[in-house]
N, C-alpha and C positions, 0 to 999 in steps of 0.2 A: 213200234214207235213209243208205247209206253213202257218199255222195257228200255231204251235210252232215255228218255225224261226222266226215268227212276236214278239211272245213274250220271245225269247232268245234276240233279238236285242233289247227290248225294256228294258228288265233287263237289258243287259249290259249298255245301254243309263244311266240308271238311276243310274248305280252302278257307272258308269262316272261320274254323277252331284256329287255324292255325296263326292267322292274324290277331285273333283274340287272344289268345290263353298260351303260346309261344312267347318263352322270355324276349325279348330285342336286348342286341348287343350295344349299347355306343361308346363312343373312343374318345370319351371325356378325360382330361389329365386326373391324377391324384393330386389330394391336396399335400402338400409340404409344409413340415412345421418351419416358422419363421427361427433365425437366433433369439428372435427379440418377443417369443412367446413366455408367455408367465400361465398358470393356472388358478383360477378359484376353485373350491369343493364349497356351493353354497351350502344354504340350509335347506335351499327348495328340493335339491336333491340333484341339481344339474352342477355339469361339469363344465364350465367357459374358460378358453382361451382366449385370453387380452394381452395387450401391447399398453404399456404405461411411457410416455415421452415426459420427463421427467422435467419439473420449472426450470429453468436458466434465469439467473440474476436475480432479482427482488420479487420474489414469490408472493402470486396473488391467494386470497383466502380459501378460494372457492374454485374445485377442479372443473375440464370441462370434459362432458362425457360423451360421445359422441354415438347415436342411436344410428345403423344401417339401415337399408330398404331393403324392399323382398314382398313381405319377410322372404327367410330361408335366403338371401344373396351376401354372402360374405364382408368383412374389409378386406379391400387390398391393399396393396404394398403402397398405390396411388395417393387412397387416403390417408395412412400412415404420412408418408412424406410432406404434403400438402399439410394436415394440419397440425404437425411438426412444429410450423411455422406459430403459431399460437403458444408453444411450450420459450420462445424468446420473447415471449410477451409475459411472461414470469407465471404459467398457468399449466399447471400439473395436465396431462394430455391423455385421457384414458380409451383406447377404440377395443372391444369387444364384438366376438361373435357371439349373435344369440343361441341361443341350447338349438342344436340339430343343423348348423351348419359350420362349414371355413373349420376354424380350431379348435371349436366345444364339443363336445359331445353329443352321442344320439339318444334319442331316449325310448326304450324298451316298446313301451306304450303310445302307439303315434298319438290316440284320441290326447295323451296329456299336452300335446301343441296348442295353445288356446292363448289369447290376448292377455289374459289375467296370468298365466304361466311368464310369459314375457316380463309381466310386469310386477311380481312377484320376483323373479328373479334381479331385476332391475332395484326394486326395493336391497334384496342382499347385497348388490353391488355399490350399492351409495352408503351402504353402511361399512362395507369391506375398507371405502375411503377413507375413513374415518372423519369425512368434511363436515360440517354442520350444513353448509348448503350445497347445491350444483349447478351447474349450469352445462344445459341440455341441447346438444345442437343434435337434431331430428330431419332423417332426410328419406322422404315419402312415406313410408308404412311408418319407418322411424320417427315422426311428427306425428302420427297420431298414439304411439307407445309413448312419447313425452307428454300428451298429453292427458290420458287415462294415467300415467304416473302424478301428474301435475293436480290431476282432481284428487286423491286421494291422499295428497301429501304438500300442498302449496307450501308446509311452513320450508322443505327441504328445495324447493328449487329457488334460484337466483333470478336467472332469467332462459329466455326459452327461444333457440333458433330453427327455425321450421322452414325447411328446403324445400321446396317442389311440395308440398304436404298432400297426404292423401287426406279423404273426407275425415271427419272424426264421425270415431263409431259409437252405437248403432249409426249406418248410415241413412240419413233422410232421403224420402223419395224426393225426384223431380230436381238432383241440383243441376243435370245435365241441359234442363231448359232457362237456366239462369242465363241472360246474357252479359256479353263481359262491354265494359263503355269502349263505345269506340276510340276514345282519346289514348289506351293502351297499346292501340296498333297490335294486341295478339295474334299470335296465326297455328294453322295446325302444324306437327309434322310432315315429312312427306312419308311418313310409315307410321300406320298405329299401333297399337297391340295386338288389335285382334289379325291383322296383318301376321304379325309373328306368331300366332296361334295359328292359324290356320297352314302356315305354311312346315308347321311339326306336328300337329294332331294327327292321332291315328285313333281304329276302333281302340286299340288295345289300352292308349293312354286315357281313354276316356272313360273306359270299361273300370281303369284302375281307381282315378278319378272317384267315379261314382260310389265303387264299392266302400272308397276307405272315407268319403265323406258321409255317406248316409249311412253305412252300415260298422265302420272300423275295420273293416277286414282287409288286408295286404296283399292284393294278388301279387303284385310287382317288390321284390328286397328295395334295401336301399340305393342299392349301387346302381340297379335298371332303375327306377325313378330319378336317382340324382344325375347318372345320365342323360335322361331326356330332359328334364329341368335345365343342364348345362348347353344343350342344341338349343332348348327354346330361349332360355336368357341369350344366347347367342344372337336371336332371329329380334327379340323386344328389346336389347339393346340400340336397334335403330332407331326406334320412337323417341330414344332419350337425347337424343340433338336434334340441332335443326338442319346440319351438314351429316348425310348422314355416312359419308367417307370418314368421319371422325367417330363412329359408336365404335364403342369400347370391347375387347372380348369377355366372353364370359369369364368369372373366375374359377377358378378349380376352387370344389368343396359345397359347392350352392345344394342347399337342403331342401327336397321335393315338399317331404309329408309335414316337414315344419310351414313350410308356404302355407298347401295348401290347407292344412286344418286350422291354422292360425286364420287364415282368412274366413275361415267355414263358420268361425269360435264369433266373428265382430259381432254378429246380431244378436249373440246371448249374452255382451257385456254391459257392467251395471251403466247405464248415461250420465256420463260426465261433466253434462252441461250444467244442472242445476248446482252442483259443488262450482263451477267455477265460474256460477254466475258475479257478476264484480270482481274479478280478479284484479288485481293491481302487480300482477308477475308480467315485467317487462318482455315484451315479444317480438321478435324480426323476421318478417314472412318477406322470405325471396320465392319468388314466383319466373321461372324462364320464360321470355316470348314464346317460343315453340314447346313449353309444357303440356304432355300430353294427360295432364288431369283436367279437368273441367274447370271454367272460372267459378261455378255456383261452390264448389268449397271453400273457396277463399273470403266471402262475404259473411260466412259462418263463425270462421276464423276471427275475423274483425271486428262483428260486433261481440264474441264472447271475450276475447282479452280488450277491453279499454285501450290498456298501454303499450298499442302496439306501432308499429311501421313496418309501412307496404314498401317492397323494392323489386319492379319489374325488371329484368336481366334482359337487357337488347344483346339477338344472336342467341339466345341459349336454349337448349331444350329440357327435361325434366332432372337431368344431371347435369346442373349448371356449372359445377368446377370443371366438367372435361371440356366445354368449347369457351369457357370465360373465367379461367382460373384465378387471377389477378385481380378482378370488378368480385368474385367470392370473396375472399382475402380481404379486400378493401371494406366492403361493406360489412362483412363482420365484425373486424377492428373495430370500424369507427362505431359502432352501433355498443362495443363493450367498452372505449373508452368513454364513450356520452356517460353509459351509467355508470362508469366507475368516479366519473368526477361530480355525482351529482350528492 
């Protein structure tokens, strides 16, 4: 009897290794370079792939740059097209992937993934423009990158559009028990995040996980991480609408170790807030009904820019251009002709 117990534990042992420390295959697409990619060689030392949509008609002063979410989730071809539409509004059109996914490059070094690397690189890329100012449209992670860009540099931004915004980081305890008024009619998803985590987690990913955020170490290449990063952005794209027959597929190219050490990096960045305390940089927070970020970031939001407006999105969920493309569009516009005429 104890001679079978020896070799039931030692099966299990080994049926353990092999769910841990066995590569996993997944059958994520390659990414494709676009026609319409161009190259930076910054000075940070990273290599970015961007798409420039060039002014049509009477060109405005000030380009507009459009920050991704993720981190680590690409542009795609979606946004490309969509904010297209702002280069006939006479406004030099710039969408970049950040260093470690979609078209830029990877970098050697995961631990160098970090919020100030972001934003360092963002620094070269507003100088690459040659603009004197920018104007920053920010959508989730991407809204708190324009804004650690924004404390550090208010003379170079114009004004500042924050989509779906994530917390700004560090992030404060307790915004999750902020409640929202009920006069906004918010509602949840019918899928959250941790919904799409749980339905990709394995030991192995967590194992990975663990080792490369406390310790730096790689068990998993790039290609098995950005793999499963492309199954899980597959599963957390549901939370980003309110319909959720309409979530988006993943895009080829979504960067794992960039996500996740970027994210790992928020609580060791300098605090933002006291630089931007008084700010007078014009700002337009769209917020989706069924956004799955918490209301208590958005009241954080509002009291540090002054000069701001709220625009709650009926029907939408944290990727408001996929279920309400149009009401995006509109309220952008009108939000950059206000200041252009003032």
């Amino acid at each position: 009897m104890l001679k079978l117990l020896r070799y039931a534990l030692l099966l299990a042992f080994g049926f353990l290794l092999l769910k841990v420390f066995v590569p996993r295959t997944y059958h994520a697409p390659e990414v494709q370079r676009r026609e319409s990619t161009r190259y930076w060689n910054l000075t940070t030392g990273s290599v970015i792939g961007y798409t420039l949509i060039s002014a049509r008609g009477e060109k405005k002063p000030y380009p507009l740059i459009y920050l991704h979410g993720g981190p680590g989730v690409p542009v795609s071809d979606q946004h490309i097209q969509m904010l297209s539409a702002f280069s006939g509004d006479g406004y030099d059109v710039y969408l970049y992937d950040q260093v470690g996914c979609g078209q830029s490059g990877l970098l050697e070094d995961m631990e160098a993934y970090t919020a100030r690397r972001h934003t360092k690189d963002l620094e070269a890329i507003v100088e690459k423009t040659g603009a004197e100012k920018v104007i920053l449209l920010g959508q989730s992670w991407g809204a708190m990158l324009a804004v650690l860009f924004a404390a550090d540099h208010p003379e170079k931004v114009e004004k500042l559009i924050l989509t779906g915004p994530g917390p700004i980081a560090p992030v404060k305890a307790g915004l999750a028990g902020v409640p929202a008024p009920d006069s906004l009619h918010l509602k949840k998803p019918l899928i959250s995040n941790r919904d799409g985590f749980r339905s990709t987690q394995t030991l192995r990913n967590r194992l990975v996980a663990f080792l490369a955020t406390k310790f730096g170490f790689k068990l998993a290449s790039d290609k098995e991480a950005n793999g499963f990063y492309y199954a899980l952005t597959n599963q957390t794209n549901k939370a980003m609408v309110c319909d959720t027959s309409r979530a988006l597929r993943a895009e080829p190219g979504v960067g794992y170790y960039s996500s996740i050490m970027t994210l790992n990096s928020l609580d060791d960045v300098e605090d933002p807030r006291p630089k931007l305390k008084d700010s007078e940089i014009p700002v337009l927070l769209l917020k989706g009904q069924c956004d799955n970020q918490v209301w208590g970031i958005v009241p954080e939001y509002l009291a540090l820019f002054k000069n701001h407006e709220l625009v709650i999105v009926p029907d939408a969920g944290h990727g408001i251009w996929i279920e309400q493309p149009e009401f995006y569009l509109k309220a952008i516009r009108k939000f950059l002709a206000k200041e252009a005429m003032q």
